[in-house]
C-alpha positions in Angstrom: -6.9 53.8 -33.0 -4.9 55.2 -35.7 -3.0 52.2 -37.8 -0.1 53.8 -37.7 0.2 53.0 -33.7 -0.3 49.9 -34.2 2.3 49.3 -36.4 4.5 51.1 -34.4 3.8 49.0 -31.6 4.7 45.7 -33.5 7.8 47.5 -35.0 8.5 48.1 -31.0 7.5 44.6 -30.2 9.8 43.2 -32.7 13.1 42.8 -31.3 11.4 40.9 -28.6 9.6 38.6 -30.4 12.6 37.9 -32.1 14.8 37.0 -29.0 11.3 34.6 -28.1 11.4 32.9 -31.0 15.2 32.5 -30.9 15.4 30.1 -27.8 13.3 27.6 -30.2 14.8 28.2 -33.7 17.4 30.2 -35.2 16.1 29.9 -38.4 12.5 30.8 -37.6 13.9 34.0 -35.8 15.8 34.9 -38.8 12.6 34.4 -41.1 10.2 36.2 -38.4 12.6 39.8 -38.2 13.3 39.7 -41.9 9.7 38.8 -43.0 8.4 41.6 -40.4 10.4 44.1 -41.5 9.7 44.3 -45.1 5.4 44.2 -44.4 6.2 46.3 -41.9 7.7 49.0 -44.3 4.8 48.1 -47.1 2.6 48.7 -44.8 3.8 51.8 -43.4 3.7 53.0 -47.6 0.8 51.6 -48.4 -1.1 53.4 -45.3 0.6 56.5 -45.9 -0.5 56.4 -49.9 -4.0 55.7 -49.0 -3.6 59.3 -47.2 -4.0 57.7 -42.8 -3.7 61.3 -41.1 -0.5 61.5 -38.5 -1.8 61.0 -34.8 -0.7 61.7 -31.3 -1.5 59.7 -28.0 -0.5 61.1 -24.4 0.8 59.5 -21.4 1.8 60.4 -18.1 5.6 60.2 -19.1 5.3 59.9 -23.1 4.3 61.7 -25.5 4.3 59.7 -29.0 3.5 61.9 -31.9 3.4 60.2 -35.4 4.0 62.8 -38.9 4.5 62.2 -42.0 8.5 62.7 -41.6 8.7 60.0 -38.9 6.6 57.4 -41.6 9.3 58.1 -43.8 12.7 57.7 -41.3 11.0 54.4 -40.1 10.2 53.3 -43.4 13.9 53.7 -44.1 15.0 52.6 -40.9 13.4 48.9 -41.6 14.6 49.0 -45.3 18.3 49.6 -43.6 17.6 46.7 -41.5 16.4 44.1 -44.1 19.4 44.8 -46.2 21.7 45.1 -43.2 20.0 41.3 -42.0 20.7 40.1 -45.8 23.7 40.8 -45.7 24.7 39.0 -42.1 23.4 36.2 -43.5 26.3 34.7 -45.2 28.7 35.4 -41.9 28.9 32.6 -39.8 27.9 35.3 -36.4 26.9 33.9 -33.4 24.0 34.1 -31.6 22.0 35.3 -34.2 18.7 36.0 -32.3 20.9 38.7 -30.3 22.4 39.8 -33.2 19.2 40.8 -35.0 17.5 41.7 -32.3 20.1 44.7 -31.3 20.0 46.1 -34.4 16.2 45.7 -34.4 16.8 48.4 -31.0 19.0 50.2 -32.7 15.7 50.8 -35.6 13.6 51.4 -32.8 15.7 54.1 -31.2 15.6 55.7 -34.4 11.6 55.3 -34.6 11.8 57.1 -31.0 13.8 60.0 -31.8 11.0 60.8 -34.9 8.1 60.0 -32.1 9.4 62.0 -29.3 7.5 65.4 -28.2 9.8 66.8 -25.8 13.7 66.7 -25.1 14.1 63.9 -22.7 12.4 60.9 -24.9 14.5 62.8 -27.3 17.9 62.0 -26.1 16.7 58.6 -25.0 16.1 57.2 -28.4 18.9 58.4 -30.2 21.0 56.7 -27.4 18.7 53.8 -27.8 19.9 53.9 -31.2 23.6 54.4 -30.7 24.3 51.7 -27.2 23.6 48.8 -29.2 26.5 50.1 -31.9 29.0 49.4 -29.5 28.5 45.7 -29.0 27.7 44.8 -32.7 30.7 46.2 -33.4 32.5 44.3 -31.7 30.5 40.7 -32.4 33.5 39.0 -34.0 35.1 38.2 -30.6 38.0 36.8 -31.9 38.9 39.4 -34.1 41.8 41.7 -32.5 40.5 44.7 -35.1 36.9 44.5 -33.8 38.1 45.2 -29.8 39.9 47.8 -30.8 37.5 49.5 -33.0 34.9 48.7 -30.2 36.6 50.4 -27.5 37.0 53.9 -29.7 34.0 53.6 -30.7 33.1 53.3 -26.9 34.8 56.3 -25.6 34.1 58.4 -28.8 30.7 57.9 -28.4 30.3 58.3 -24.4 32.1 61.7 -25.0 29.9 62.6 -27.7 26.4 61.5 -25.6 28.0 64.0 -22.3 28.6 66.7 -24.8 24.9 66.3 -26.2 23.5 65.7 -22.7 25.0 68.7 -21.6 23.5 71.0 -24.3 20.1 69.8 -23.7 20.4 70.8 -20.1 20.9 74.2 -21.4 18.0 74.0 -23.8 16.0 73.0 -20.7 17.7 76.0 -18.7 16.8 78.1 -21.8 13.3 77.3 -22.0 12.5 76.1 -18.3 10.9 72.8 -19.7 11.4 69.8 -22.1 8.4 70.5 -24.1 9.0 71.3 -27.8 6.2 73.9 -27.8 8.1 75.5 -24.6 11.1 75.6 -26.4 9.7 76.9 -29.7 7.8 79.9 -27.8 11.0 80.5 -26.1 13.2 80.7 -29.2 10.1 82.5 -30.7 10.1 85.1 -27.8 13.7 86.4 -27.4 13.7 89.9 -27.4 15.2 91.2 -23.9 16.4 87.6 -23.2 19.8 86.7 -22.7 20.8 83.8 -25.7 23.9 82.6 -24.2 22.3 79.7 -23.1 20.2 79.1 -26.3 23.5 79.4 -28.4 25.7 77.7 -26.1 23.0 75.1 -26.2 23.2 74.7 -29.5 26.4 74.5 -30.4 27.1 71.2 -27.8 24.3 69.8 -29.9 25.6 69.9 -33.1 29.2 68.8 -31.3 27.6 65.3 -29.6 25.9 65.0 -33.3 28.4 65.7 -35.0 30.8 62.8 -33.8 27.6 60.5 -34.4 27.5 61.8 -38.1 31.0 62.0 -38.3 31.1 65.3 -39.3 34.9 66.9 -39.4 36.7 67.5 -37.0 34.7 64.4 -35.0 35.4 61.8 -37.4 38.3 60.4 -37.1 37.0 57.1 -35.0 34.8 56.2 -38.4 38.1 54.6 -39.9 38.9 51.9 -37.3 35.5 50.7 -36.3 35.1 50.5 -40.2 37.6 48.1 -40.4 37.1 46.6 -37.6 33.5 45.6 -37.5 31.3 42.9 -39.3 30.8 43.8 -43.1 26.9 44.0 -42.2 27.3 45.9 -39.0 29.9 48.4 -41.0 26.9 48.9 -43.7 24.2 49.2 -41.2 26.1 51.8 -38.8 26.9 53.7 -41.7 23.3 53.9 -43.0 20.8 53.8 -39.8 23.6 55.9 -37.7 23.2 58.8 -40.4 19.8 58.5 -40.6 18.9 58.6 -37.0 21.2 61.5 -36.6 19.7 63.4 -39.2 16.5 62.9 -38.4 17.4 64.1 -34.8 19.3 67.4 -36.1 16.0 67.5 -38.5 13.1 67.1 -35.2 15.3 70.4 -34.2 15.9 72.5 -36.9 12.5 72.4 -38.8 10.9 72.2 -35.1 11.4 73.8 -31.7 14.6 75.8 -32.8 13.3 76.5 -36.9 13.5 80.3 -35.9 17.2 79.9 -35.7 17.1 78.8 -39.5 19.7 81.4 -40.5 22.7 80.5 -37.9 22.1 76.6 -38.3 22.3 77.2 -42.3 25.7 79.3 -41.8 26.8 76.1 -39.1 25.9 73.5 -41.5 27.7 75.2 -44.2 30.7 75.3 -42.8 30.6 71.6 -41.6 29.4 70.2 -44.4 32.4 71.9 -46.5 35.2 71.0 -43.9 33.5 67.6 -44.1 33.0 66.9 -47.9 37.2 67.8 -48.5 38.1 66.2 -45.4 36.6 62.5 -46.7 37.6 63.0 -50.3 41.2 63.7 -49.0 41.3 60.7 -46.7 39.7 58.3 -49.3 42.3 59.3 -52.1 45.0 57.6 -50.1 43.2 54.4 -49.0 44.0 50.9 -50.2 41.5 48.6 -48.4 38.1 48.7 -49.1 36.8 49.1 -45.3 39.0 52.1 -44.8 38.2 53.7 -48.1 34.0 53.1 -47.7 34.7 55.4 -44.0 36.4 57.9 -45.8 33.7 58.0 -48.4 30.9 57.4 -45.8 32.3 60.8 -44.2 31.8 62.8 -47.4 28.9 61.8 -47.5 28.1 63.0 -44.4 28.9 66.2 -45.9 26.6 65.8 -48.9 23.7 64.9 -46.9 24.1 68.1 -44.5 23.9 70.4 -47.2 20.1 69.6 -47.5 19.4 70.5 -44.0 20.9 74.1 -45.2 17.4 74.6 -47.8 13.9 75.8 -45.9 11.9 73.2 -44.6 10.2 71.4 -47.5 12.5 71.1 -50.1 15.0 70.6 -47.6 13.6 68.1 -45.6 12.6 66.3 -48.4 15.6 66.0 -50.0 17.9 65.5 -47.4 15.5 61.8 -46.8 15.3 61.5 -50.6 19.1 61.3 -50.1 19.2 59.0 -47.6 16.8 56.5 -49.5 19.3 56.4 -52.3 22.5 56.3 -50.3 21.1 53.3 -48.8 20.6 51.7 -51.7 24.3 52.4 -53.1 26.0 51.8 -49.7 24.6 48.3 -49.1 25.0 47.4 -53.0 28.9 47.9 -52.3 29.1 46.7 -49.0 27.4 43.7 -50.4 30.2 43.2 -52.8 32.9 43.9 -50.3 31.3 41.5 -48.2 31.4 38.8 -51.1 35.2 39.9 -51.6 36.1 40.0 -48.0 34.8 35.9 -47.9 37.4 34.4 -50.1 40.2 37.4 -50.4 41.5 40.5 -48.5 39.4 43.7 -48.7 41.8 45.6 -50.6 42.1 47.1 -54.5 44.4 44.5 -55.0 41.1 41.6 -55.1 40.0 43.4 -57.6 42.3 42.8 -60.1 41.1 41.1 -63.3 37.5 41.0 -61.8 35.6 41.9 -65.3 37.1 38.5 -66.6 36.4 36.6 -63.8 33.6 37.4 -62.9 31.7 40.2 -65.0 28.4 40.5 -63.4 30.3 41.7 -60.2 32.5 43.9 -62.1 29.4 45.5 -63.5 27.8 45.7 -60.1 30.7 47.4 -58.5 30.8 50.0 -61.6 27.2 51.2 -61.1 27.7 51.5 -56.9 31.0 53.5 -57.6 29.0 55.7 -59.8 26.0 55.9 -57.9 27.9 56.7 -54.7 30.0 59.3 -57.0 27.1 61.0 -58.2 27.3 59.9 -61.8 23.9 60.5 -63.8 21.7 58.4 -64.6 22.3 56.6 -61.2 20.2 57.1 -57.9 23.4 59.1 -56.4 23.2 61.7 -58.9 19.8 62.6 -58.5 20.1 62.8 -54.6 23.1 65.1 -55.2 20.8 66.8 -57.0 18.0 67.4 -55.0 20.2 68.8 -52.0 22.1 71.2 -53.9 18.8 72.6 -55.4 18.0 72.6 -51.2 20.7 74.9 -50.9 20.5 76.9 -54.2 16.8 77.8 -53.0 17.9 79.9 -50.2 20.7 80.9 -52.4 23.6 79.6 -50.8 25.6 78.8 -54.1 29.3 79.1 -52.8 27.9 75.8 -50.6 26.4 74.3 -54.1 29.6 75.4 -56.1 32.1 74.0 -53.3 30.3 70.7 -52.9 30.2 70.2 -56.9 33.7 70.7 -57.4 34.4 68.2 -54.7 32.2 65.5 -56.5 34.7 65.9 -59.5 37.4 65.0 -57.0 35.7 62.1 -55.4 34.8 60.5 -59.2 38.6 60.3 -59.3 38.9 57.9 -56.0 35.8 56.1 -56.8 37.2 55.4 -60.6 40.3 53.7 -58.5 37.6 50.7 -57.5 36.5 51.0 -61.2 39.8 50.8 -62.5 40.7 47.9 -60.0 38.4 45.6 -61.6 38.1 46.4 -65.1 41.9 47.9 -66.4 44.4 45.9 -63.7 45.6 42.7 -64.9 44.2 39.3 -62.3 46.7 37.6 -60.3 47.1 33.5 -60.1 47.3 34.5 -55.6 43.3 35.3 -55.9 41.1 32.8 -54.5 38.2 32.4 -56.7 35.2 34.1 -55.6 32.1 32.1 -54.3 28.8 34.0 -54.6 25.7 32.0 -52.3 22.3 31.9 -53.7 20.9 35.1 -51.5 24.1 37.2 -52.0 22.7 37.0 -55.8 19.0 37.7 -55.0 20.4 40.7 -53.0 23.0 42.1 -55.5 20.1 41.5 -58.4 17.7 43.8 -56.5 20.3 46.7 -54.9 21.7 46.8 -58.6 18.2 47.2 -60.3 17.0 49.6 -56.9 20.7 51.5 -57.9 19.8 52.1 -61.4 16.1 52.8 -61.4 15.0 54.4 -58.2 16.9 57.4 -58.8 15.1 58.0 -62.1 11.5 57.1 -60.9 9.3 60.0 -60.4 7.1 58.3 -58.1 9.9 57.9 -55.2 10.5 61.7 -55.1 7.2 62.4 -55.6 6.2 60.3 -52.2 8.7 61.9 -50.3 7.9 65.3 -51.0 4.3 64.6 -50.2 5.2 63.9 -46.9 9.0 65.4 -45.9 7.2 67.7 -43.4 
């Protein structure tokens, strides 16, 4: 049996286990999910660098293929969860075996969507992925912001899964089964065949995705649920949520549908433009930190489509390679929020007369505004990178040129954080900031991952080797 199953089966045991161990000892669970999910993602490395070929095994109802692409979503997928676990950790949540153990689900959705064969186990992980959103959410119970986030979060996302639903039923109608190899010899074959149904198809797909992604004009729920969630729940949902989503538009494009390449590069195009300006212009205007990370998180959005818009290697490659990185620089400033949000508001005004304060933070907070604005050296400047050179290689430069000139704008919003700590004068009405033990470990490592990963040759190099 190929190792890569097995680990897949402990990955899907997991969340389980983790629930078992939970009725005995919160503290053993904690240990047990955390612990698993960092050997789990060595593991998953160190099997793929030693060169373990991708397998298959068949079922009567499942098949569950494992490539090179899936290795690397679940590889990030357990990264996301570590840090996103981490960073729980100094909240005083409830129940914290059913806390870790949903977004374990939520993981394992994501490990579904990037195992499935055909359309139906398809759809299932990605919901898989999204149900256990709504409740995390909305963990704070007695936070008024968190129900209300919850429930538009609930209704955006049911109308998001019928819309999706209902272009895979015209998929299926298209190519009379669920199979991807049905529905790539379909798309393959259309000459004399009616593509009403493929295109209409289509275009509900990208719609239920793009309210998942938060693409424009289906974003405007990221915002509240934002704001009103758990720091860690905000990080991971902005992290794992992209990825899972991107990996299911990716199963699509570079698979069953790849001979539609041209249409879904002018689609993506267009979104990722509308998308990019649309965050930049709602993060200008933001004052609190939650609010302002959703408006960036949207551009971002945009910035990660454009690598889907390159052919399938270099795209797929460095669409992932982006994700990698934005991880990195998302959960090193949700981490500081998160150490804000404990002893002050989450606004700009915090911030004021952090570099004399407290330097180390200020430091920290420079190099994830930065990163996340695509300043070189930083890992967010060489992910921009990489998917504009996706783009440029099919020579879509008004895409390339567009998205560049919005990075200038979005160095000016992200220089407001900047500003905020290092130029504005502190206030005698700030608490004074408490920092545990872990929060330390964790901003040490995300600031080291921030400022090195993006230059090491080996990351990219790994990820090309096995994008597709």
């Amino acid at each position: 049996m190929s190792p890569f199953l097995i680990l897949d089966f402990a990955f899907i045991s997991l969340p389980f286990l983790v629930l078992a161990i939970g009725l005995f000892s919160q503290r053993a669970c904690i240990t047990l999910a955390n612990t698993s999910a960092a050997v789990l993602a060595v593991l998953y490395v160190g099997f793929s660098i030693c060169g373990q070929e991708a397998t298959e095994i068949s079922a009567s109802l499942l098949t569950w293929h494992v490539n090179s692409f899936g290795i690397l979503i679940r590889e990030l997928l357990l990264i996301s969860f570590f840090f996103a676990s981490v960073l729980s950790g100094g909240y005083n949540l409830r129940s914290r075996p059913e806390f870790l153990a949903a977004m374990l689900f939520v993981a394992v959705g994501g490990m579904l969507v990037v195992s499935a064969n055909e359309l139906v186990s398809l759809f299932i992980g990605l919901e898989l992925a999204t149900m256990p959103m709504y409740f995390l959410v909305t963990w704070n119970k007695l936070s008024s912001k968190g129900s209300e986030a919850a429930l538009k979060y609930v209704l955006m996302g049911s109308i998001a899964t019928a819309v999706l639903l209902f272009g895979m039923s015209y998929l299926y109608g298209f190519a009379g089964a669920l199979s991807y190899q049905a529905l790539f010899y379909a798309v393959h074959n259309t000459s004399g065949v009616d593509l009403n149904l493929l295109l209409i198809g289509v275009f509900f797909i990208v719609v239920g995705v793009g309210f998942k992604l938060t693409l424009f004009p289906f974003h405007t729920w990221a915002p509240d649920v934002y704001e009103g969630a758990p720091t860690s729940v905000a990080a991971y949902l902005s992290v794992t949520s992209k990825a899972v989503s991107l990996a299911f538009l990716g199963v699509l494009v570079y698979g069953p549908l790849a001979d539609m390449g041209i249409i879904f590069h002018v689609i993506f195009s267009v979104l990722a433009m509308a998308t990019i300006f649309i965050g930049n212009l709602g993060a200008l205007k933001q004052s609190r930190l939650r609010r302002f990370m959703a408006y960036s998180s949207i551009a971002q959005a945009g910035y990660i489509l454009i690598g889907l818009c390159g052919d399938i290697r270099l795209g797929a490659s460095s669409f992932v390679y982006y994700l990698f990185l934005y991880a990195l620089s998302n959960y090193l400033m949700f981490s500081l929020i998160g150490v804000i949000g404990k002893n002050r508001k989450e606004s700009f005004d915090s911030l004021r007369g952090l570099s004399k304060e407290n330097p180390t933070l200020a430091v920290l907070f420079a190099i994830a505004a930065f990163s996340l604005a695509g300043i070189p050296p930083l890992a967010g400047f060489i992910g921009k990178w990489m998917v504009f050179a996706s783009a440029a290689s099919v020579g879509n430069y008004v895409l390339v040129g567009f998205a560049a000139i919005n990075s200038v704008i979005a160095l000016y919003y992200y220089l407001q954080v900047i500003k905020a700590a290092w130029v504005s004068e502190g206030g005698e009405d700030l608490a004074p900031l408490k920092v545990s033990a872990v929060q330390k470990a964790a901003l040490a490592v995300l600031g080291f991952a921030v400022l090195f990963c993006g230059i090491a040759p080996w990351l990219h190099s790994y990820i090309y080797a096995l994008a597709w």
